[in-house]
C-alpha positions, 0 to 999 in steps of 0.5 A: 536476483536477490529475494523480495521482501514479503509485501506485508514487510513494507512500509506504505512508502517502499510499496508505493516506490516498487510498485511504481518502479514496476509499472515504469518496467511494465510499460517500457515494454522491455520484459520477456513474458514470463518476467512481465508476469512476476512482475504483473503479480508482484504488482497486484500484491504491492497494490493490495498492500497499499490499499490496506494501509490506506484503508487503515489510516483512513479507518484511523482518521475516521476514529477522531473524535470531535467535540460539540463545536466539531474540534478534535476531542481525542481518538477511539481506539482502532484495531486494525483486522 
């Protein structure tokens, strides 16, 4: 089997598609134990990593700046942390 790309390597998208294709795997039913739990833990990482980024885009949106009528004034600077 070929090595995984660290989660954090992903872009949002290519998370989401694994983590699919996991749980499609999960479910199935298919799997030995042992590759039912890497894939289980693999998951749980994917999951996270999506969270963050959700996390930040939200964080981004969030920093929009509005003017007195409420219309889009510019953007704060975000770091993500």
């Amino acid at each position: 089997m070929a090595e995984e790309p660290a989660p954090e390597a992903l872009s949002f998208e290519a998370a989401l598609k694994e983590l699919e294709a996991i749980v499609t795997r999960l479910e199935s039913g298919d799997e030995t134990l042992e590759e039912s739990i890497r894939l289980y833990e693999r998951g749980s990482a994917l999951r996270a990593r999506c969270a963050d980024r959700l996390d930040a885009a939200q964080a981004r949106i969030e920093a929009i700046r509005t003017d007195a009528e409420g219309r889009a004034a510019g953007t704060k600077p975000f770091a993500a942390g």
